[in-house]
Backbone as CSV, one residue per row, in Angstrom:
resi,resn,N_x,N_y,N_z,CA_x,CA_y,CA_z,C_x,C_y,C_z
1,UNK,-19.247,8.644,11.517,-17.846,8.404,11.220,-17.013,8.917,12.391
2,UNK,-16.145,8.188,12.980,-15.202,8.540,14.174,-14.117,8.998,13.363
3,UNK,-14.531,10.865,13.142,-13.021,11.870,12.513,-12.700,12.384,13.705
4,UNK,-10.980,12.464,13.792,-10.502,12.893,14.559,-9.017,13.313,14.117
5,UNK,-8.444,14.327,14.268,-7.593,14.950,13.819,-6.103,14.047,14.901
6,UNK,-5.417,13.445,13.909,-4.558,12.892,13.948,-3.410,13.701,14.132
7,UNK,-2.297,13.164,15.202,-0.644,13.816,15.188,0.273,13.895,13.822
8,UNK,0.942,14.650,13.554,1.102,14.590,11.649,2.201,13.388,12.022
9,UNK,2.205,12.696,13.444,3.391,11.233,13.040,2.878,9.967,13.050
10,UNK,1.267,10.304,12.716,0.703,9.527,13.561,0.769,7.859,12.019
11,UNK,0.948,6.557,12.280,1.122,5.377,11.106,-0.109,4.876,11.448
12,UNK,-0.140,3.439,10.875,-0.975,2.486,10.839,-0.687,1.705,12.459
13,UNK,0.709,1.889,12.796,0.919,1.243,13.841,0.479,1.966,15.732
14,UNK,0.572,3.168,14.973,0.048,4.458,16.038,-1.338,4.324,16.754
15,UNK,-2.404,3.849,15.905,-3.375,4.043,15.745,-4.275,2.079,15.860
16,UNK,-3.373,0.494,15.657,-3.366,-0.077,15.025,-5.263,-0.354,16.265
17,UNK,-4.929,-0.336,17.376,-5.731,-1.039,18.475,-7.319,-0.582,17.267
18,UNK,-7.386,0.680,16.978,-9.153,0.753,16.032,-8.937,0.144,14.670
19,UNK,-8.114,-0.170,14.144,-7.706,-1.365,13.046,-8.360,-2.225,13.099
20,UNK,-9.077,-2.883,11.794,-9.522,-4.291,11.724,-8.066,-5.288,11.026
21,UNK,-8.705,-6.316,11.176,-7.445,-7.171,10.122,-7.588,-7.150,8.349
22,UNK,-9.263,-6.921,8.453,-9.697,-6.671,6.924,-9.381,-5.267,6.241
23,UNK,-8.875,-4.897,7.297,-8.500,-2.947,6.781,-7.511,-3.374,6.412
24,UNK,-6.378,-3.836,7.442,-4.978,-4.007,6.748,-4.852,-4.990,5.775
25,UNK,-5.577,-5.839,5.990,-4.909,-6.552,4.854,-5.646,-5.718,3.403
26,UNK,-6.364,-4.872,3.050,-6.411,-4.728,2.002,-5.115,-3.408,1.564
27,UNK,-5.320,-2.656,3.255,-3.808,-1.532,2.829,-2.249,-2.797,2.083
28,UNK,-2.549,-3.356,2.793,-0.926,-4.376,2.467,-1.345,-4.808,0.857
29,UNK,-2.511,-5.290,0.755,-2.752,-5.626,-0.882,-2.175,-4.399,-1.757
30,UNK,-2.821,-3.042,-1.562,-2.224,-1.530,-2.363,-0.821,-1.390,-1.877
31,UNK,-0.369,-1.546,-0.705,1.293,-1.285,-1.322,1.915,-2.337,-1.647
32,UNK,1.375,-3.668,-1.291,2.514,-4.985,-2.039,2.422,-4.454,-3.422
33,UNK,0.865,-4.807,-4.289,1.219,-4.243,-5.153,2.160,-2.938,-6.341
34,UNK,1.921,-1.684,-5.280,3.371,-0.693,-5.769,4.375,-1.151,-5.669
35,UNK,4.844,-1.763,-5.049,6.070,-2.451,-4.146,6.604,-3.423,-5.417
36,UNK,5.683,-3.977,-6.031,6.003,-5.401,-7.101,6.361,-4.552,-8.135
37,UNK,4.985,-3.152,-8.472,5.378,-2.757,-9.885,6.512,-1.794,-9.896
38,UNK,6.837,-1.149,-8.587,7.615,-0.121,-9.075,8.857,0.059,-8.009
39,UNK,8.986,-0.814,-7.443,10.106,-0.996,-6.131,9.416,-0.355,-4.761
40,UNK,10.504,-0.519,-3.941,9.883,0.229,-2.886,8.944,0.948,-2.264
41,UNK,7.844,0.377,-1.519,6.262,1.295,-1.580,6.644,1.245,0.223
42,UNK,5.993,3.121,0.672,5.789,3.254,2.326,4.630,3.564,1.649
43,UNK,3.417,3.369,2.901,2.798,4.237,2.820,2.422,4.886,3.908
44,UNK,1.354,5.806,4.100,1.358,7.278,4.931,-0.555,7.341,5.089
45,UNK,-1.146,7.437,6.374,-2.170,7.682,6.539,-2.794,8.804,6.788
46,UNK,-4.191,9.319,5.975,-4.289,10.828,6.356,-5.010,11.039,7.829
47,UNK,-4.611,12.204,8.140,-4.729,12.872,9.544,-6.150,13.493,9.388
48,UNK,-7.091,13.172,8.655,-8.117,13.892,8.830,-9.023,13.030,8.172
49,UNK,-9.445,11.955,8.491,-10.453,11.016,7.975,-10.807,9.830,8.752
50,UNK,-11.547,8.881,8.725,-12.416,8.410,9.970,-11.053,7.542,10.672
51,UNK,-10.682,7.300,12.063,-9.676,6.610,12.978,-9.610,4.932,12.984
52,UNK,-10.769,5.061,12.266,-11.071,3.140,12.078,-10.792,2.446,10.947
53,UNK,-10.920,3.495,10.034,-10.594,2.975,8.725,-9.919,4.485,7.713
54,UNK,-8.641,4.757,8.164,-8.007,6.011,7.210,-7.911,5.969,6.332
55,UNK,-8.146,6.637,5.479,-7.904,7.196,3.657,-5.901,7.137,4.231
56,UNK,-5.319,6.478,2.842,-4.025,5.948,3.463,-3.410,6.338,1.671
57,UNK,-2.162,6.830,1.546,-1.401,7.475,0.555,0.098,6.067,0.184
58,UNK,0.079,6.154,-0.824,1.184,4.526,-1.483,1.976,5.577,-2.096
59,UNK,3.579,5.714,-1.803,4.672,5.892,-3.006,5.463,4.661,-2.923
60,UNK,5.556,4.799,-4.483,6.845,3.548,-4.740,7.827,4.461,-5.642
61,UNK,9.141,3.692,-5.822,9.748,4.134,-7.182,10.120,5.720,-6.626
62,UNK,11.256,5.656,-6.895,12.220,6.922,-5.741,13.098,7.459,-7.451
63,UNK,13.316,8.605,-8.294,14.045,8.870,-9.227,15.551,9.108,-8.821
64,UNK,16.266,8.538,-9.588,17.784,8.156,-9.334,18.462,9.722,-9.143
65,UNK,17.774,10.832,-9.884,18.187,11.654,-9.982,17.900,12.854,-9.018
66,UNK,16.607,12.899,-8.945,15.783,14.317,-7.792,15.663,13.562,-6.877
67,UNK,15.344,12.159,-6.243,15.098,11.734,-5.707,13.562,11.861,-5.129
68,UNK,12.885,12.192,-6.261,11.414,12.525,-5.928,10.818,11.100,-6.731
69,UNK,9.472,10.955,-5.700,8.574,9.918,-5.593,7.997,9.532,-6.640
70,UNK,8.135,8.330,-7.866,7.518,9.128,-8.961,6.170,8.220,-9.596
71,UNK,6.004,7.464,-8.349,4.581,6.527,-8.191,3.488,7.205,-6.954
72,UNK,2.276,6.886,-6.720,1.786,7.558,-5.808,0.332,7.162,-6.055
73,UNK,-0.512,6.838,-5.335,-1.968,6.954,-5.016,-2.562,6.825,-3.959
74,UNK,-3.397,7.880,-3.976,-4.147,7.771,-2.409,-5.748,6.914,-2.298
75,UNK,-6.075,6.340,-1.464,-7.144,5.481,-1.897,-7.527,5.849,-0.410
76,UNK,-9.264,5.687,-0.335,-10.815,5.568,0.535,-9.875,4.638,1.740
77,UNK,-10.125,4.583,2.975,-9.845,3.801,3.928,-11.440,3.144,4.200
78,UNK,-12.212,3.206,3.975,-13.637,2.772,3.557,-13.587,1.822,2.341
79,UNK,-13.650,1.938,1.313,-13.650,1.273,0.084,-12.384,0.799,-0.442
80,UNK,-11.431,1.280,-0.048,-9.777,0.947,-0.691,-9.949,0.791,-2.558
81,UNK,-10.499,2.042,-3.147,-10.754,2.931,-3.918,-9.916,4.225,-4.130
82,UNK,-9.329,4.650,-5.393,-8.520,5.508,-5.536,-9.499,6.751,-5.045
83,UNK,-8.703,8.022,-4.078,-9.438,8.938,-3.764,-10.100,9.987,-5.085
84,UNK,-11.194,10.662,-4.708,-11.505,11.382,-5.761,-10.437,12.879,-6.246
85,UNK,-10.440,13.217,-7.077,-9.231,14.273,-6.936,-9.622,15.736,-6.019
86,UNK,-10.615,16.012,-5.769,-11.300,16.630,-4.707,-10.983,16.335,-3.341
87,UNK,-11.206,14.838,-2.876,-10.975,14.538,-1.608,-9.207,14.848,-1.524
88,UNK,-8.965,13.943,-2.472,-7.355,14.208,-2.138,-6.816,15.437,-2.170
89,UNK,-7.029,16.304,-2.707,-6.903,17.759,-2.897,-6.700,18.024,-1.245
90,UNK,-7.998,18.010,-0.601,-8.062,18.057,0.575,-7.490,17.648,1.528
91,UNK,-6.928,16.277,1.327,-6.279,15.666,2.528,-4.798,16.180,3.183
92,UNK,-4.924,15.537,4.287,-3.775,16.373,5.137,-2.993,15.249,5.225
93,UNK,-1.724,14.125,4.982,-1.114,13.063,4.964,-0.198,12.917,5.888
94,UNK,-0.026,12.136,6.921,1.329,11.997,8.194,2.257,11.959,7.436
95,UNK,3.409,12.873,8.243,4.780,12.953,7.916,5.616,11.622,8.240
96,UNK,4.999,10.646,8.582,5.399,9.253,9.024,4.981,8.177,7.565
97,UNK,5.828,7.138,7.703,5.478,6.224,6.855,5.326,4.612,7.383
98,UNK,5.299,4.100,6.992,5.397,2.832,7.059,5.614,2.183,5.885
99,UNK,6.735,0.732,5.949,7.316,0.351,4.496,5.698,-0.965,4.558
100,UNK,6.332,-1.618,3.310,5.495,-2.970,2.868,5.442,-4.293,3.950
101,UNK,6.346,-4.232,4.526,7.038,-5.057,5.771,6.726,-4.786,6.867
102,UNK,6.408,-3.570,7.098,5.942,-2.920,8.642,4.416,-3.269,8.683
103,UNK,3.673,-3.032,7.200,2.327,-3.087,7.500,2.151,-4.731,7.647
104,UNK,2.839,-5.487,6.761,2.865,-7.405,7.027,2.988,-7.696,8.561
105,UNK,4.144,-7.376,8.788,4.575,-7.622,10.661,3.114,-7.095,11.247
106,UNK,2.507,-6.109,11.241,1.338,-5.476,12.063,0.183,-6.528,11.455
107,UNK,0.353,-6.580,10.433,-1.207,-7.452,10.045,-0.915,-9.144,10.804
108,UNK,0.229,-9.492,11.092,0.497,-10.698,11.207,0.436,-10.813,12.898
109,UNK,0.775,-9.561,13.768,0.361,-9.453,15.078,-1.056,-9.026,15.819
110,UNK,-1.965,-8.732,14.741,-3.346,-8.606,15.292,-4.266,-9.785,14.746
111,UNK,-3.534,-10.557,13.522,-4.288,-12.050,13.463,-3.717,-12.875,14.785
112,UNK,-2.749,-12.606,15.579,-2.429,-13.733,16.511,-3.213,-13.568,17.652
């Protein structure tokens, strides 16, 4: 596995050149989906899991009131599988995001 400790700004777009198109398009499948059920989905890749395929974190749905996140799952950058609550426990997540639109535009410039 190519682990390598990531910049905490580091996106999908940071990183995109060890990207496949089959990686992203399944990340874009997990946040379109948040995105449909619960409004607004970024998501955020972790800084400590393989550079080719990252374990990658989905919030949607922002509370009117605290303004805290109140959707969320982190899923395998391998399997695009919800993480185990162990792994995620563990993970370290970029302070960077990327919306539903950023990851489309990127998936739509490495199919060309």
């Amino acid at each position: 596995m190519a682990t390598k400790a990531l910049p905490h700004g580091s996106t999908l777009r940071s990183i995109e050149q060890g990207l496949t198109v089959e990686y992203l398009i399944k990340v874009l499948q997990r946040v379109w989906c948040y995105q449909d059920n619960f409004g607004h989905a970024v998501v955020s890749i972790g800084l400590r899991s393989n550079i080719r395929c990252p374990d990658y974190h989905v919030r949607a749905g922002i509370d009117a009131d605290t303004g805290q996140t109140m959707h969320w799952q982190s899923f395998s950058g391998s399997t695009h599988e919800p993480l185990t609550d162990d792994r995620e426990q563990q993970a370290v997540w970029s302070a960077e995001t990327m919306t539903c639109q950023e990851v489309r535009e990127l998936l739509l410039e490495k199919k060309r």
